[in-house]
Structures are given as C-alpha cells and as structure tokens.
N, CA, C, O and CB atoms as a CASP TS submission, in Angstrom:
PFRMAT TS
TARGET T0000
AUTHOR 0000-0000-0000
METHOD Language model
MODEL 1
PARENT N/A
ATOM      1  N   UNK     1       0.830  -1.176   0.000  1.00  0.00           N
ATOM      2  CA  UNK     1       0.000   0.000   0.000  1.00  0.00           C
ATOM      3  C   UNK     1       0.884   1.252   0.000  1.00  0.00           C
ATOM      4  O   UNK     1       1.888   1.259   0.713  1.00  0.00           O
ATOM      5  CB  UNK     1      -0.950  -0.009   1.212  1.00  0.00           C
ATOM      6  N   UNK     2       0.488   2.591  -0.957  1.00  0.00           N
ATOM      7  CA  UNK     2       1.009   3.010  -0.755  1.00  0.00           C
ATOM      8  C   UNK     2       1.169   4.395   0.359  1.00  0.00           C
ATOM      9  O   UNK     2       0.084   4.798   0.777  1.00  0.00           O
ATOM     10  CB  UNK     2       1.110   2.818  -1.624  1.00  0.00           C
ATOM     11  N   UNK     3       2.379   5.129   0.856  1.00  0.00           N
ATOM     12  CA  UNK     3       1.993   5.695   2.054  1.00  0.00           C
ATOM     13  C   UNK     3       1.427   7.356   1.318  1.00  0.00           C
ATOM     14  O   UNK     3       1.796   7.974   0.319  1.00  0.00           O
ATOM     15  CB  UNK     3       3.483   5.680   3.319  1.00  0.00           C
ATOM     16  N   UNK     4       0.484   7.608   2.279  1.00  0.00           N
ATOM     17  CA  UNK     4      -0.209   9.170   2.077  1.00  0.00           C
ATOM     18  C   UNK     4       0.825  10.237   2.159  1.00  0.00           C
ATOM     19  O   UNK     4       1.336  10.268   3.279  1.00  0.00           O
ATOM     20  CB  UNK     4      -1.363   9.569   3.292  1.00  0.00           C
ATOM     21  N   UNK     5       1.146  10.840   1.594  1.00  0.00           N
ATOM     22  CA  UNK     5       1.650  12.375   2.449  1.00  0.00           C
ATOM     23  C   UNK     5       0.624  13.476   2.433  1.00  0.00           C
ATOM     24  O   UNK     5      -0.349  13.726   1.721  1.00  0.00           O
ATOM     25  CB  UNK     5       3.054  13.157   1.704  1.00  0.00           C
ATOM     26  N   UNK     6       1.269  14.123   3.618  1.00  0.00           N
ATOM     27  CA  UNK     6       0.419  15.198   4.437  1.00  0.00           C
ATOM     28  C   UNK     6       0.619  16.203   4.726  1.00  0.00           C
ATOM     29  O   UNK     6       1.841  16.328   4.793  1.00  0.00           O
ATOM     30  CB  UNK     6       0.126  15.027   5.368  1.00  0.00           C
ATOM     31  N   UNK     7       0.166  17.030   4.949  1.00  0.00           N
ATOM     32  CA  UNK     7       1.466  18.395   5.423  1.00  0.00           C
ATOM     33  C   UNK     7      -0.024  19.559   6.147  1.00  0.00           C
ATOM     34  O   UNK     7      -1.252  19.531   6.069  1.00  0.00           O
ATOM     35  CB  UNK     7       2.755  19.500   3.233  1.00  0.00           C
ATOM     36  N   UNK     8       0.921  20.389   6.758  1.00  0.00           N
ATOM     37  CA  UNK     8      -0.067  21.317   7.624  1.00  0.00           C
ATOM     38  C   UNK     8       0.262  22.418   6.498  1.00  0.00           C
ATOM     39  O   UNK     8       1.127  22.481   5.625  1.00  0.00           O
ATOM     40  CB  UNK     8       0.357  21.732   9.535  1.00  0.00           C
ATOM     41  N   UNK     9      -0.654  23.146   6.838  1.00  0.00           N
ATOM     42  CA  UNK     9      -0.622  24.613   5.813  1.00  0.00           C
ATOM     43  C   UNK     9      -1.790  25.437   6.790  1.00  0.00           C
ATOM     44  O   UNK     9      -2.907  25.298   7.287  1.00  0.00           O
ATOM     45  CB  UNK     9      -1.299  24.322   3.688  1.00  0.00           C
ATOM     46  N   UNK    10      -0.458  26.556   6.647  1.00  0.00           N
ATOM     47  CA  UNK    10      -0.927  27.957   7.480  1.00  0.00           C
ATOM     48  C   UNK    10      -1.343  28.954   6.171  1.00  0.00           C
ATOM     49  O   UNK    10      -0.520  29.161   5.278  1.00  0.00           O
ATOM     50  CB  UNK    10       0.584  28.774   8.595  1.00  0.00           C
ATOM     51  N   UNK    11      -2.669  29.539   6.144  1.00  0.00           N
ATOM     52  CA  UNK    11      -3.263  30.579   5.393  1.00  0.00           C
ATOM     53  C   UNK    11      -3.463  32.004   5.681  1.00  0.00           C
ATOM     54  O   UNK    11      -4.061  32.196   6.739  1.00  0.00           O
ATOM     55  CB  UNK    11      -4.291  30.212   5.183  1.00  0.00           C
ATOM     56  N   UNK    12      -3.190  32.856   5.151  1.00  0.00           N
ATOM     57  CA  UNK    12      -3.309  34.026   5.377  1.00  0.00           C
ATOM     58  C   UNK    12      -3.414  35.214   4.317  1.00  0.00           C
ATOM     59  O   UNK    12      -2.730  35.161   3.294  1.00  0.00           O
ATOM     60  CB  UNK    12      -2.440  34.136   6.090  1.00  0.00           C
ATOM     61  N   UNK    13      -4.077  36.044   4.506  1.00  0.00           N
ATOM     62  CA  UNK    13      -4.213  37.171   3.175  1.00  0.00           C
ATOM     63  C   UNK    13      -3.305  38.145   3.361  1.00  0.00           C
ATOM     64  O   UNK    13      -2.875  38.413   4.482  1.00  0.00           O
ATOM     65  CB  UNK    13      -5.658  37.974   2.992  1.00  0.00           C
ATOM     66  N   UNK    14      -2.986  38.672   2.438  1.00  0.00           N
ATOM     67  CA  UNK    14      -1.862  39.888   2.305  1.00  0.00           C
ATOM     68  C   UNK    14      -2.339  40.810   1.147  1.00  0.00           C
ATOM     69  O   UNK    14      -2.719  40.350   0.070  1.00  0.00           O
ATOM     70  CB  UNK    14      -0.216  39.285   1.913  1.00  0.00           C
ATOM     71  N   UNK    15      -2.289  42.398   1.488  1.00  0.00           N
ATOM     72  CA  UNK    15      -2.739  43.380   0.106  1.00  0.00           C
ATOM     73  C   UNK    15      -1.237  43.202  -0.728  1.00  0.00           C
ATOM     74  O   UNK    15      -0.110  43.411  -0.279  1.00  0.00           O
ATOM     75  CB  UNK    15      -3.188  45.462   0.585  1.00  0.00           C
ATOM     76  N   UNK    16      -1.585  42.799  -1.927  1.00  0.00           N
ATOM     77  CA  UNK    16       0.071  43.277  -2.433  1.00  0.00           C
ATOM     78  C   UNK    16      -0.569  44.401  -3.646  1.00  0.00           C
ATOM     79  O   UNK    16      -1.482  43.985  -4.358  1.00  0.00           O
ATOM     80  CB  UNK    16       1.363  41.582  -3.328  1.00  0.00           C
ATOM     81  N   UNK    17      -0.121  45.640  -3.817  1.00  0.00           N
ATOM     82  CA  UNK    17      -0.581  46.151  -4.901  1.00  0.00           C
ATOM     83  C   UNK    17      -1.798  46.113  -5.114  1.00  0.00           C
ATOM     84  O   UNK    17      -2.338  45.726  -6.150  1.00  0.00           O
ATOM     85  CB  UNK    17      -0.097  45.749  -5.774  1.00  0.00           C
ATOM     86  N   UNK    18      -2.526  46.678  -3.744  1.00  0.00           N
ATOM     87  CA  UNK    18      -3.693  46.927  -3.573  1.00  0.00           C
ATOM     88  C   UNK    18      -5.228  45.629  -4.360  1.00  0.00           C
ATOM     89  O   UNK    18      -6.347  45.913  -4.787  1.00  0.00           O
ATOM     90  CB  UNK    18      -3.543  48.460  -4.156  1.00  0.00           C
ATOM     91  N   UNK    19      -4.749  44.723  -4.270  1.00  0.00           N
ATOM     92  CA  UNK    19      -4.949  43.326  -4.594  1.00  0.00           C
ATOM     93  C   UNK    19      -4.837  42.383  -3.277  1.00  0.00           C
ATOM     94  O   UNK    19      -3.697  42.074  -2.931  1.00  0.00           O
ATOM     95  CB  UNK    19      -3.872  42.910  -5.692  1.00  0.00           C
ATOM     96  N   UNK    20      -6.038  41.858  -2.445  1.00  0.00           N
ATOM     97  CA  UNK    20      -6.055  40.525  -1.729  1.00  0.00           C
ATOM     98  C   UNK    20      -5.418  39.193  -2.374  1.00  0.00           C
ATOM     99  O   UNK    20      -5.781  38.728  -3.454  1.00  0.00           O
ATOM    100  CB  UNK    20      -7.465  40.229  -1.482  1.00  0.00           C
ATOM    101  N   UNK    21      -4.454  38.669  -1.584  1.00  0.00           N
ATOM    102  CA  UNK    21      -4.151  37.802  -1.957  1.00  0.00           C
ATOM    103  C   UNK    21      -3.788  36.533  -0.909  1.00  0.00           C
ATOM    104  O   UNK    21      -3.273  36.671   0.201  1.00  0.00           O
ATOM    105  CB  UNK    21      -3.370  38.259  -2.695  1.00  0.00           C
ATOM    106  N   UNK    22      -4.104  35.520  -1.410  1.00  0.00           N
ATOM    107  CA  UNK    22      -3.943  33.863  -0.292  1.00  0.00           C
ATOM    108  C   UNK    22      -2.385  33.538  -0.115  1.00  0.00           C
ATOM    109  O   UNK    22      -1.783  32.964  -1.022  1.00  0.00           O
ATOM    110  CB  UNK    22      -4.734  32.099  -1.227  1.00  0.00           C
ATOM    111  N   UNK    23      -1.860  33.847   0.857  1.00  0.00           N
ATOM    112  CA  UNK    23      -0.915  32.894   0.520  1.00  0.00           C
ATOM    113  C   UNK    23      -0.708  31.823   1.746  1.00  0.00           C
ATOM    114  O   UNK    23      -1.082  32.100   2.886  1.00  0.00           O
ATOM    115  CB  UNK    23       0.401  33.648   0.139  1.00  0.00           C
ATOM    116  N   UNK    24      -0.194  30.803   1.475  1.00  0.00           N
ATOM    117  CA  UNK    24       0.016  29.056   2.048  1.00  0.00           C
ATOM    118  C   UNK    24       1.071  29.004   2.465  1.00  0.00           C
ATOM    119  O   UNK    24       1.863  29.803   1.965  1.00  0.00           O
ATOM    120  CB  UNK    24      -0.029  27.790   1.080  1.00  0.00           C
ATOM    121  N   UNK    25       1.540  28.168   3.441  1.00  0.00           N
ATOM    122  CA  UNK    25       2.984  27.462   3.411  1.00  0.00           C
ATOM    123  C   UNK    25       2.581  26.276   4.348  1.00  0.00           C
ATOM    124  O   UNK    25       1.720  26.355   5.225  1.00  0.00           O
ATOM    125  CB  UNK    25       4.428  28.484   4.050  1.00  0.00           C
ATOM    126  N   UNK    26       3.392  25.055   4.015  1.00  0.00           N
ATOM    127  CA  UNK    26       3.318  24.109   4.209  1.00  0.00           C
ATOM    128  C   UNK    26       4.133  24.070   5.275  1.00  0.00           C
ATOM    129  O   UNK    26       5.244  23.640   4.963  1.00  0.00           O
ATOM    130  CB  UNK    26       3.417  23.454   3.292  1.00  0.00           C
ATOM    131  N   UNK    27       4.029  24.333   6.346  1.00  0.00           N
ATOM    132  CA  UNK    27       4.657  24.209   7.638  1.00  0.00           C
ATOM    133  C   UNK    27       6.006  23.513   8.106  1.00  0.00           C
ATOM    134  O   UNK    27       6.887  23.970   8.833  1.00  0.00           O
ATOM    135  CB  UNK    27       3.795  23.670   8.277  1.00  0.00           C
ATOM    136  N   UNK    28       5.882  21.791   7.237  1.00  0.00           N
ATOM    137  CA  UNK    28       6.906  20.581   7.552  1.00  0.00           C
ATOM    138  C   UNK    28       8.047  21.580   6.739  1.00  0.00           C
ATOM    139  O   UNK    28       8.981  22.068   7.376  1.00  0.00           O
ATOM    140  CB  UNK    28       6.482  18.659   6.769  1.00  0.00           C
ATOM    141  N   UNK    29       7.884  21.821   5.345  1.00  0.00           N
ATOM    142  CA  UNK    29       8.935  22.322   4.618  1.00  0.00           C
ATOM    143  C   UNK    29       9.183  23.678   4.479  1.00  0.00           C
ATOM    144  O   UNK    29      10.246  24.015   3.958  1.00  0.00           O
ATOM    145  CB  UNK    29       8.865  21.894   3.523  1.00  0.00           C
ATOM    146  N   UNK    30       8.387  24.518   4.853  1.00  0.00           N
ATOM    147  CA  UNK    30       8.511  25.725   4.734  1.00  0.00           C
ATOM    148  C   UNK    30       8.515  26.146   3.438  1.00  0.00           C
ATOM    149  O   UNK    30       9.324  26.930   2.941  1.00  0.00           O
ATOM    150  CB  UNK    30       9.463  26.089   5.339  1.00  0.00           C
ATOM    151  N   UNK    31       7.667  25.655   2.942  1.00  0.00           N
ATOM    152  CA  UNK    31       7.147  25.820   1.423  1.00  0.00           C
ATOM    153  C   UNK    31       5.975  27.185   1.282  1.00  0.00           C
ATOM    154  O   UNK    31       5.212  27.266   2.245  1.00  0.00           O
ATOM    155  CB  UNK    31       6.291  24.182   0.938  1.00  0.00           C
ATOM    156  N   UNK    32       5.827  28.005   0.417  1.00  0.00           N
ATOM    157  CA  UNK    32       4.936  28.434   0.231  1.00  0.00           C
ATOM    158  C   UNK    32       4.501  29.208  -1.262  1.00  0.00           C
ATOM    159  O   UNK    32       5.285  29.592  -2.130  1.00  0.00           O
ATOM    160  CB  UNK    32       4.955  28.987   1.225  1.00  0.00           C
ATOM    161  N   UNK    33       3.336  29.285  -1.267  1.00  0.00           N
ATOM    162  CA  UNK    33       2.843  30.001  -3.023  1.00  0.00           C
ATOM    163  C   UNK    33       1.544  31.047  -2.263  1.00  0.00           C
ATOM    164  O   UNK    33       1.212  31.353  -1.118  1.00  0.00           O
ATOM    165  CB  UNK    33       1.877  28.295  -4.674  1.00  0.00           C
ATOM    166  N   UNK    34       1.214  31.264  -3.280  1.00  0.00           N
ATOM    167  CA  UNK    34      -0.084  32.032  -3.361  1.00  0.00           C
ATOM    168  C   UNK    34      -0.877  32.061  -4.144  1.00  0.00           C
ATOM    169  O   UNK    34      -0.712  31.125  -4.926  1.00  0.00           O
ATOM    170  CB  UNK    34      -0.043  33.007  -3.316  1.00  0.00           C
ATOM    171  N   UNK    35      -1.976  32.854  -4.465  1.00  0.00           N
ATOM    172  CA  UNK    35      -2.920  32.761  -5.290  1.00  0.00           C
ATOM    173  C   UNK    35      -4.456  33.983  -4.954  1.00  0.00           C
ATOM    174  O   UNK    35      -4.784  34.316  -3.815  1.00  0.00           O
ATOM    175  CB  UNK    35      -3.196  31.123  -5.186  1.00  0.00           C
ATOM    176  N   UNK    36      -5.007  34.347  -5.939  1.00  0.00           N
ATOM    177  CA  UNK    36      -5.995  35.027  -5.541  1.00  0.00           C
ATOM    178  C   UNK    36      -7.279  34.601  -4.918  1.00  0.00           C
ATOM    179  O   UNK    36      -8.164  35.433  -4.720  1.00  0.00           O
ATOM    180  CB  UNK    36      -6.208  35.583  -6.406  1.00  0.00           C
ATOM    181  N   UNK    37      -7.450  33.132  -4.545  1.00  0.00           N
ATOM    182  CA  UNK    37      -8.664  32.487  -3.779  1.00  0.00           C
ATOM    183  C   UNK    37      -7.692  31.708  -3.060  1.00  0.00           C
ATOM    184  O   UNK    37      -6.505  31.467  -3.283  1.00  0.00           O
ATOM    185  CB  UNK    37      -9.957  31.601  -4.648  1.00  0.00           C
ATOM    186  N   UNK    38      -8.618  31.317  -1.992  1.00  0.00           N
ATOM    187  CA  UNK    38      -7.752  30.077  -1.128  1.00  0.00           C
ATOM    188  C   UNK    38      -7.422  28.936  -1.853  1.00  0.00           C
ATOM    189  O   UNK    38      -6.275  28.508  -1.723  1.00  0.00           O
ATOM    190  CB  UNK    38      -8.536  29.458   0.092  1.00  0.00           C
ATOM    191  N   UNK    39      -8.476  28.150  -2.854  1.00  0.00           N
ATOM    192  CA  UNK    39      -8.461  26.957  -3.708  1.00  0.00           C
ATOM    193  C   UNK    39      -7.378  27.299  -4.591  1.00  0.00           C
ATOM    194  O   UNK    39      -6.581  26.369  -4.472  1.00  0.00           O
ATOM    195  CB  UNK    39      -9.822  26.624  -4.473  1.00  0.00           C
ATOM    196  N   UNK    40      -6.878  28.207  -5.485  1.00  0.00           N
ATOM    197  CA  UNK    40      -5.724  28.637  -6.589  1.00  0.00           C
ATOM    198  C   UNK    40      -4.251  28.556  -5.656  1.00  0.00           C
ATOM    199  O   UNK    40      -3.187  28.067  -6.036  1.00  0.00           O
ATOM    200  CB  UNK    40      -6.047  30.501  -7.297  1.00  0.00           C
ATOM    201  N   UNK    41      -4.510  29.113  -4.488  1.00  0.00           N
ATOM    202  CA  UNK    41      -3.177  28.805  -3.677  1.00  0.00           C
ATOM    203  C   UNK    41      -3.145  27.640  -3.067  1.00  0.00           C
ATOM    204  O   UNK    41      -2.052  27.169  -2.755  1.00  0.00           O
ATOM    205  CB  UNK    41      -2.877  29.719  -2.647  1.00  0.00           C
ATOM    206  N   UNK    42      -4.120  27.080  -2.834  1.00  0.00           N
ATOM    207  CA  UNK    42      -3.649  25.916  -2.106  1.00  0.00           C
ATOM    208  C   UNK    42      -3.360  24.579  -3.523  1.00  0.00           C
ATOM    209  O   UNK    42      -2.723  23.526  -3.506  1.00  0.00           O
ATOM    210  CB  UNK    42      -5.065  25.466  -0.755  1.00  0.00           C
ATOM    211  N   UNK    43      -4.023  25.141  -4.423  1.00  0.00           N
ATOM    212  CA  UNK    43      -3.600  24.246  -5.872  1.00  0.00           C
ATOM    213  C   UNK    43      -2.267  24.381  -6.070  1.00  0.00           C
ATOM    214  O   UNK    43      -1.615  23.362  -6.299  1.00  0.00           O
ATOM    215  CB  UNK    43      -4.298  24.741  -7.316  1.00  0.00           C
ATOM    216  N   UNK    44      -1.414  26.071  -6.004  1.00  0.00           N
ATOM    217  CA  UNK    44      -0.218  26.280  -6.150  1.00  0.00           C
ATOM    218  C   UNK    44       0.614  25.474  -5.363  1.00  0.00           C
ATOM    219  O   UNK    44       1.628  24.987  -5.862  1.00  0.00           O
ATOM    220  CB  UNK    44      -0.016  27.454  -5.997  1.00  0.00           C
ATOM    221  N   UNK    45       0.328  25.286  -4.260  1.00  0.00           N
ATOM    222  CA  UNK    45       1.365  24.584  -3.135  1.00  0.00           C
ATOM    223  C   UNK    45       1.273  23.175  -3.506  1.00  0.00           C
ATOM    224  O   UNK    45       2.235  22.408  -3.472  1.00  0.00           O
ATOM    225  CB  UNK    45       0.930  24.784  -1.407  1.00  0.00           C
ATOM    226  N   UNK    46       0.068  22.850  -3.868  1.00  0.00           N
ATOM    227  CA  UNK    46       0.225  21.133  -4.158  1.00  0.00           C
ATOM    228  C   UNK    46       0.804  21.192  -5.440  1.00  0.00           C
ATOM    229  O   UNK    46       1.413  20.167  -5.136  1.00  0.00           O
ATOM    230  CB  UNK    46      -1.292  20.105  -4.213  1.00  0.00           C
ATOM    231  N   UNK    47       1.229  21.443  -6.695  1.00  0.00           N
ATOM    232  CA  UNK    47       1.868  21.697  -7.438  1.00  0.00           C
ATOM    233  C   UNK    47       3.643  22.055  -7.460  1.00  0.00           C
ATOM    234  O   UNK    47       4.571  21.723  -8.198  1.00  0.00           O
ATOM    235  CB  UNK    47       1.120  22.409  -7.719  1.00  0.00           C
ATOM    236  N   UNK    48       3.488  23.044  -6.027  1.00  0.00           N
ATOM    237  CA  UNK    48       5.061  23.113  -6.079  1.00  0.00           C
ATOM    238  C   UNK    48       5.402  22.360  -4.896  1.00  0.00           C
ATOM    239  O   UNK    48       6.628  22.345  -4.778  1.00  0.00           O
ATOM    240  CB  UNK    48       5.746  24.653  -6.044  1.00  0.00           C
ATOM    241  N   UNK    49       4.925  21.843  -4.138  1.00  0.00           N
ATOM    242  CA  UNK    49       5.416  20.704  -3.501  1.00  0.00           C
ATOM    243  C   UNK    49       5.137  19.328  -4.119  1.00  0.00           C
ATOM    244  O   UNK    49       5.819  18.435  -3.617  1.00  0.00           O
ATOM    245  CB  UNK    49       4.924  20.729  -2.227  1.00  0.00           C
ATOM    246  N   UNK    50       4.174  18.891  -5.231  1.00  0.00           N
ATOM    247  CA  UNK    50       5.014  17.557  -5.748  1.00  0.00           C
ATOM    248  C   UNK    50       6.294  17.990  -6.980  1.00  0.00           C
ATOM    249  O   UNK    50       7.259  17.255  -7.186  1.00  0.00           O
ATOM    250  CB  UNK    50       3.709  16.347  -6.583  1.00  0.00           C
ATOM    251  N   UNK    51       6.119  19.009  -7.545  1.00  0.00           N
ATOM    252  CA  UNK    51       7.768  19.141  -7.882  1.00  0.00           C
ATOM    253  C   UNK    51       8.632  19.127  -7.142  1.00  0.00           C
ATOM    254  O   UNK    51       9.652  18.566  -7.541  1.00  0.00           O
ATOM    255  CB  UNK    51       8.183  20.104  -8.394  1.00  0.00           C
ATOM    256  N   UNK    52       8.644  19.663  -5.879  1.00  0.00           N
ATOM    257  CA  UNK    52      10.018  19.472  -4.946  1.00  0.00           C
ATOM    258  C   UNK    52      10.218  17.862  -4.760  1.00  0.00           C
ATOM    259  O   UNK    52      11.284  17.315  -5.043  1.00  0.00           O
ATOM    260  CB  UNK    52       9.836  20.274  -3.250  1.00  0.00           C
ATOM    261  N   UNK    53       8.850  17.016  -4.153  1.00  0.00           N
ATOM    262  CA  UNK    53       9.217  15.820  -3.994  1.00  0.00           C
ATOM    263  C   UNK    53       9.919  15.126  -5.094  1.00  0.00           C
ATOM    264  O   UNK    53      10.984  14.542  -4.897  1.00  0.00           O
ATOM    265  CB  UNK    53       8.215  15.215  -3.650  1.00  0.00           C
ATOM    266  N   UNK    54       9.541  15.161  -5.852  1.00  0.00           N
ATOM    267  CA  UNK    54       9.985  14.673  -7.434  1.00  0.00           C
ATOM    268  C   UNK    54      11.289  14.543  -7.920  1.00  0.00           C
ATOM    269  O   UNK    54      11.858  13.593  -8.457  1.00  0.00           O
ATOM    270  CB  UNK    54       9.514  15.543  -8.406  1.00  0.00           C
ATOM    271  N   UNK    55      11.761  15.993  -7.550  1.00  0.00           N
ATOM    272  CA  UNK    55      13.065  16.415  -7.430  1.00  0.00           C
ATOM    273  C   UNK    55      14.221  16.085  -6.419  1.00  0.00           C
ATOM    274  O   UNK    55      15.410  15.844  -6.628  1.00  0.00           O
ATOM    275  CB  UNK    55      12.910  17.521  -7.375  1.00  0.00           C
ATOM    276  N   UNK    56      13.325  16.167  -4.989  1.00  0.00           N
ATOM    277  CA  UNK    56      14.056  15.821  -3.994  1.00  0.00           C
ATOM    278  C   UNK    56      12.894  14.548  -3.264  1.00  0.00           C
ATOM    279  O   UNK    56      11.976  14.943  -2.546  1.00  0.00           O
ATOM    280  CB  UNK    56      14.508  17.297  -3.045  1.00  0.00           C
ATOM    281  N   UNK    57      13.115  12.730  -3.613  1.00  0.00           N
ATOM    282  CA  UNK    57      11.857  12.455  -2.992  1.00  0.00           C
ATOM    283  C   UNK    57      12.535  12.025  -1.486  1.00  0.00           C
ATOM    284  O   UNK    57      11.934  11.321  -0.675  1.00  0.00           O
ATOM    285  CB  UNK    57      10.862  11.182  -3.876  1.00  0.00           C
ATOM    286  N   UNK    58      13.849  12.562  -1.274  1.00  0.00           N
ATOM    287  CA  UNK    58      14.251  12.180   0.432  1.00  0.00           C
ATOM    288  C   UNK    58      13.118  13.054   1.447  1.00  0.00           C
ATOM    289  O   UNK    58      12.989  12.841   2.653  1.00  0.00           O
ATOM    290  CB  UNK    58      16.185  12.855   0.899  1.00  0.00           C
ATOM    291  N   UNK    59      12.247  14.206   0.553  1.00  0.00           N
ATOM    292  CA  UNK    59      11.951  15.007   1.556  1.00  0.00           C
ATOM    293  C   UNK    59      10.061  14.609   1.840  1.00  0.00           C
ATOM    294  O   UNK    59       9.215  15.266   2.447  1.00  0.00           O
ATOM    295  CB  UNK    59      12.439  16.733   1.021  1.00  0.00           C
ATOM    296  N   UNK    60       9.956  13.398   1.173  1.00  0.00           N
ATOM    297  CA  UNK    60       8.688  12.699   1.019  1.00  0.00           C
ATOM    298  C   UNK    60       7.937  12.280   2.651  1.00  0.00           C
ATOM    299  O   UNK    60       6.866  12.464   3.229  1.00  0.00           O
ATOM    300  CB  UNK    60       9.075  11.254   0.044  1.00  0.00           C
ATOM    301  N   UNK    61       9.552  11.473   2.970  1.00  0.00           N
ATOM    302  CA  UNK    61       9.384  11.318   4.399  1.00  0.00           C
ATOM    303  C   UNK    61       9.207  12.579   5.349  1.00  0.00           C
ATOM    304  O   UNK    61       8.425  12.179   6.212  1.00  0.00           O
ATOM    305  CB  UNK    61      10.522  10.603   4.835  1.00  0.00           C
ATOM    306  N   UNK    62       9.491  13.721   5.591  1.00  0.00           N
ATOM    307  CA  UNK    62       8.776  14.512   6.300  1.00  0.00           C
ATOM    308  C   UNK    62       7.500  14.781   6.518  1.00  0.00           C
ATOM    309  O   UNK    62       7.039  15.338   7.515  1.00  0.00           O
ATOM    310  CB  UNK    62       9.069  15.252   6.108  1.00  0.00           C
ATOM    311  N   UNK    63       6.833  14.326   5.448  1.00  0.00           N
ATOM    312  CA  UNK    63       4.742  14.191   4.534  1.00  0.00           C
ATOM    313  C   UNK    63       4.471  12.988   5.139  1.00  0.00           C
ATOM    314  O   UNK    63       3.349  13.078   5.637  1.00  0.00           O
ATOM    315  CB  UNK    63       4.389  13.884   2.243  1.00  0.00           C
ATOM    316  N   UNK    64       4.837  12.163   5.292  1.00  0.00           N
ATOM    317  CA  UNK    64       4.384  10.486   5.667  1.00  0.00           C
ATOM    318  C   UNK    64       3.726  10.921   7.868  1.00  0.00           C
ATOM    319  O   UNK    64       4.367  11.332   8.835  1.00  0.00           O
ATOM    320  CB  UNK    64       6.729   8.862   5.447  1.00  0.00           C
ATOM    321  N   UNK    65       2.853  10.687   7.764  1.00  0.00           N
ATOM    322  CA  UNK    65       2.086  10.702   8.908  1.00  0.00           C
ATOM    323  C   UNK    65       1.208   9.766   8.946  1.00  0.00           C
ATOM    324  O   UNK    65       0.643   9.332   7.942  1.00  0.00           O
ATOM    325  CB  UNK    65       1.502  11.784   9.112  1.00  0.00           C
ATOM    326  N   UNK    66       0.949   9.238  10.497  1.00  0.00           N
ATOM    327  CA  UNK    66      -0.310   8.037  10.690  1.00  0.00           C
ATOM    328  C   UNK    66      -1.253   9.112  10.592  1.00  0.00           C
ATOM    329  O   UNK    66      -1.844   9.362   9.542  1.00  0.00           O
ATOM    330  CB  UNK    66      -0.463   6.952  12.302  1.00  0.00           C
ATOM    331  N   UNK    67      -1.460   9.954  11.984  1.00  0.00           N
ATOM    332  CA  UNK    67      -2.516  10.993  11.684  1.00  0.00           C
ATOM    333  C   UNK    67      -2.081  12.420  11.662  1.00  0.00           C
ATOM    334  O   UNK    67      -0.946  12.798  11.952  1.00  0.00           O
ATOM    335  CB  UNK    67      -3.589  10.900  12.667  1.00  0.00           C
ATOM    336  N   UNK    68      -3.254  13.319  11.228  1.00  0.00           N
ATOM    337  CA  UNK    68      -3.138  14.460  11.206  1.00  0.00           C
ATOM    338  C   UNK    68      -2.889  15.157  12.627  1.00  0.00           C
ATOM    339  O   UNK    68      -3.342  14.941  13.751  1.00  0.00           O
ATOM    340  CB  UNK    68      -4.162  14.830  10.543  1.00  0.00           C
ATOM    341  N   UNK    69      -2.145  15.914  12.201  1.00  0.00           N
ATOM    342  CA  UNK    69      -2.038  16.778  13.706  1.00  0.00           C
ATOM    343  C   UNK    69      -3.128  18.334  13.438  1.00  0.00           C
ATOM    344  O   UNK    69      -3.589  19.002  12.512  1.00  0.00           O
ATOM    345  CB  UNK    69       0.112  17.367  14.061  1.00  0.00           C
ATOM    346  N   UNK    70      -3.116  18.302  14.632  1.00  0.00           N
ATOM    347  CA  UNK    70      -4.452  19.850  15.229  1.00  0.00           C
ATOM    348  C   UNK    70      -3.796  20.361  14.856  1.00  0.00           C
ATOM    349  O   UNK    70      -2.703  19.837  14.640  1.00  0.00           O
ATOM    350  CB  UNK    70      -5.051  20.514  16.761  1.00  0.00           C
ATOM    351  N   UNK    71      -4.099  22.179  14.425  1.00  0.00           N
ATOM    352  CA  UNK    71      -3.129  23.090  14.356  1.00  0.00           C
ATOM    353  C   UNK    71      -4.740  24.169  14.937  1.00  0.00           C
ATOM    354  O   UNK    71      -5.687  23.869  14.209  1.00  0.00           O
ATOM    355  CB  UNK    71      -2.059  23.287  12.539  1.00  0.00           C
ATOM    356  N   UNK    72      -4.997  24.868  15.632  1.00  0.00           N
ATOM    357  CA  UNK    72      -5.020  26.087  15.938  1.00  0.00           C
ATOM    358  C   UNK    72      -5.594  27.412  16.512  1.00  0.00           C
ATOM    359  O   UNK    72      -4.418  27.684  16.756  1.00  0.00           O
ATOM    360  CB  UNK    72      -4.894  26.157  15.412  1.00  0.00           C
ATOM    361  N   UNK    73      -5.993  28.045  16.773  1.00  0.00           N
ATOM    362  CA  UNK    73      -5.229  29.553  17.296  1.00  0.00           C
ATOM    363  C   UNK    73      -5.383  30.045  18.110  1.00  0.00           C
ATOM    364  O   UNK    73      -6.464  30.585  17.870  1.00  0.00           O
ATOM    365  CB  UNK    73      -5.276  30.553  16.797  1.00  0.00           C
ATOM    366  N   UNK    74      -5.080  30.358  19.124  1.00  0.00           N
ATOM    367  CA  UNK    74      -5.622  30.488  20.141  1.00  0.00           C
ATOM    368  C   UNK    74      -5.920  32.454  21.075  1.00  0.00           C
ATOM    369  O   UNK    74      -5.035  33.204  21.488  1.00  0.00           O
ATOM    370  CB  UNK    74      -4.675  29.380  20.813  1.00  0.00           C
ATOM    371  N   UNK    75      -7.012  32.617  21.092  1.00  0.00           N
ATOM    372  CA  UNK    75      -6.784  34.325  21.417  1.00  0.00           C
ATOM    373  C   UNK    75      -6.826  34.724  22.748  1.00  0.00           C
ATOM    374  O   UNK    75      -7.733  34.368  23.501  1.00  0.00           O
ATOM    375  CB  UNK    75      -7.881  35.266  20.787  1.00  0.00           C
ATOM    376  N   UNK    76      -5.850  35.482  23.107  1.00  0.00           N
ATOM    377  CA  UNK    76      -5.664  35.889  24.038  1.00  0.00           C
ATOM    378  C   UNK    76      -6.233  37.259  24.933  1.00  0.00           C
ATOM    379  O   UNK    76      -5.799  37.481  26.064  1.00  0.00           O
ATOM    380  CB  UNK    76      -4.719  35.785  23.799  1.00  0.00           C
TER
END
C-alpha cells in the first residue's frame, strides 16, 4: 500500500498592490505560493510541492504521517 503524504498549511491574506491575496505554506517544509482564492493557492502549493518531492523524494518522508495533527489559534 502506498503511504499518504500530508502536510499542515498555514493561510493568510496579504494586500500586495492593492490586490487581496492567499498565501500558504506548508509548515513541515517551509514551502509556500499564493494565489488570488484560497483553492488557486492551495492548488499552487500542491503543485510546487510535488515538484520538490519529485526532485528531492528524500523530503517525502517529512509528509508520511499516521494521523493528522491539530493546528489552531488560540486568542488571548
């Protein structure tokens, strides 16, 4: 069977040039893209993180998880 990879991803908007924009990063690798909807950036990141794996697949194993971990936020 083969194993899943997984990864956490932190979201957040940013004005760039008076333009909203998504951007992602994949937490394990410190990967990130963007995009003008959440779905276009989070498409970007799965895109440039299976090229990295591809390229580099030693970094596959950092993605390999039984389960998901919680992520978040807590206000103070």
């Amino acid at each position: 069977m083969e194993k899943k990879l997984s990864c956490n991803v932190t979201i957040h908007e940013e004005v760039v040039e008076n333009k909203k924009m998504f951007v992602v990063e994949c937490t394990e690798l410190g990967v990130s893209d963007f995009g003008e909807t959440v779905d276009e950036a989070l498409a970007n990141l799965k895109e440039g993180l299976s090229l990295l794996i591809e390229e580099s697949p030693e970094k596959a194993k950092l993605l390999e998880k039984q389960e998901p971990l919680l992520l978040t936020r807590l206000f103070l």
